[in-house]
TORVO-463510 format. One line per field, with one value per residue (C-alpha): x, y, z negated; residue in one letter. Coordinates in Angstrom, 3 decimals, padded with zeros to 6 digits. Each point is the difference from the previous one (the first is absolute). Layout:
x	[X; ...]
y	[Y; ...]
z	[Z; ...]
resn	[A; ...]
END
This chain:
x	[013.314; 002.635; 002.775; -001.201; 000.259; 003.402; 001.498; -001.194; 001.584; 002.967; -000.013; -000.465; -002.691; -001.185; 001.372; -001.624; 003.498; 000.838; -002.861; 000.320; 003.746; -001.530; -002.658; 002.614; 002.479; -002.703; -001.101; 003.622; 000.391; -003.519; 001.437; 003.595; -001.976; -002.311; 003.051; 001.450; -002.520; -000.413; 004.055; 000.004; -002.680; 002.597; 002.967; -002.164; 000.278; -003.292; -001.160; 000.451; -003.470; 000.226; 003.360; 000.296; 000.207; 004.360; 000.918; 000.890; 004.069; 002.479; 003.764; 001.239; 003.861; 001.139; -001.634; 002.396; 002.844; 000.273; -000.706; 003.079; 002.515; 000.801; 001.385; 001.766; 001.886; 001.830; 001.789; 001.317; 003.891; 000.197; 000.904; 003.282; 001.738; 004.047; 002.430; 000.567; -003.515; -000.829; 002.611; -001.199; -003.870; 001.138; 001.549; -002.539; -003.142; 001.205; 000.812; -003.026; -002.457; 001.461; 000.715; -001.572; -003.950; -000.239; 001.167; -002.354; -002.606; 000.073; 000.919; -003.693; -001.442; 001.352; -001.385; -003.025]
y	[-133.026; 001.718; -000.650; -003.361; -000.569; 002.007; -002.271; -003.215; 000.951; 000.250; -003.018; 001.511; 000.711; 003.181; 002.319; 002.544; 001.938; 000.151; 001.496; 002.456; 000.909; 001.002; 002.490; 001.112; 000.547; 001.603; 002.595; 000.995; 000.893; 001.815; 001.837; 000.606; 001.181; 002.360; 001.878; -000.004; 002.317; 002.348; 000.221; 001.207; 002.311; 002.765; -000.789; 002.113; 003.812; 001.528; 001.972; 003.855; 000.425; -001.921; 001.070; 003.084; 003.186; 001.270; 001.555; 003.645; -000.284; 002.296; 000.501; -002.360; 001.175; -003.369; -001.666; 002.106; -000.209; -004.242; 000.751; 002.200; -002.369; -002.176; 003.308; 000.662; -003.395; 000.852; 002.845; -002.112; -001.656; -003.754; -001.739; -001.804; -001.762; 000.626; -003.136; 000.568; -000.254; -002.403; -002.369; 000.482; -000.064; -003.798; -000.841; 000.766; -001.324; -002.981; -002.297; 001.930; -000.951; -003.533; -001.292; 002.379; 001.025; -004.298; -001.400; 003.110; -001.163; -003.879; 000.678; 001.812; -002.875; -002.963; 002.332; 001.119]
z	[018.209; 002.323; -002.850; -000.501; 004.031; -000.308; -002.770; 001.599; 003.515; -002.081; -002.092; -003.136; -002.684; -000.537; -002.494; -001.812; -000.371; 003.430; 001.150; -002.297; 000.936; 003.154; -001.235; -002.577; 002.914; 002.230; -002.570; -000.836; 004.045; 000.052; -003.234; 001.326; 003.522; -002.215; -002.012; 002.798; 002.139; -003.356; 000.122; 004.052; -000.557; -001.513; 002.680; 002.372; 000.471; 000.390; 003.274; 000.593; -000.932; -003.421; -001.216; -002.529; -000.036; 000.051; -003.011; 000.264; -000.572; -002.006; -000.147; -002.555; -000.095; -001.854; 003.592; 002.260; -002.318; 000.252; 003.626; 000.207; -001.961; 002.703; 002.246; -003.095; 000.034; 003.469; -001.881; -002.750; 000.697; 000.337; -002.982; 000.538; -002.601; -000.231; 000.011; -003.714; -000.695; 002.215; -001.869; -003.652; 001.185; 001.067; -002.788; -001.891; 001.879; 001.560; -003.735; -000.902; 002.867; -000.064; -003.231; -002.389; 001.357; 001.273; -003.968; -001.277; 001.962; -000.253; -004.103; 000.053; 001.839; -002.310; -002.924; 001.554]
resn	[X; X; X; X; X; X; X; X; X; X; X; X; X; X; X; X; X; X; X; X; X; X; X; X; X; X; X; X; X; X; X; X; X; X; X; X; X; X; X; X; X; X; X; X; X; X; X; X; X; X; X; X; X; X; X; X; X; X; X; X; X; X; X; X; X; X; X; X; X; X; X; X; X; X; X; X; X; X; X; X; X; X; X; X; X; X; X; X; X; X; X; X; X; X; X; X; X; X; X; X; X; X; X; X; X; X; X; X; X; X; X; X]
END
């Protein structure tokens, strides 16, 4: 009745397949809305009366080590390249960075 007033306003005969587009749309948004409330619920923290008890804590030396090896770093010297070096590092990573790793790369591809 209301789809047959619907499809008449418009001109057109009713369809079957239309109709149920819409309930096929409308379910997938009540589903999307429903996974979507069960994926919130764990973004929460809970309240000071619902959270756990702390676990008593020990001295884990591997913990304070990592902690300490960013001090360590400001001791170290800074790593400077000399001219020499600098000059045979280029001539050996620019044809390699620019010819060789690209024709490596698009050889895999064409093979691949």
């Amino acid at each position: 009745s209301f789809l047959l007033a619907c499809s008449a306003s418009l001109g057109r005969p009713p369809t079957f397949f239309g109709a149920m587009a819409r309930n096929t749309g409308r379910l997938l948004a009540a589903a999307g809305v429903c996974m979507a409330l069960l994926l919130v619920g764990p973004c929460f923290v809970p309240g000071p009366l619902a959270a756990p008890a702390p676990e008593v804590v020990t001295f884990n030396p591997a913990l304070a080590a990592s902690a300490a090896l960013p001090v360590l770093t400001m001791l170290a010297e800074d790593a400077e390249a000399k001219y020499g070096d600098s000059r045979r590092w280029s001539a050996v990573l620019v044809p390699l960075t620019t010819l060789v790793i690209p024709a490596v790369a698009m050889g895999i591809f064409t093979i691949y």
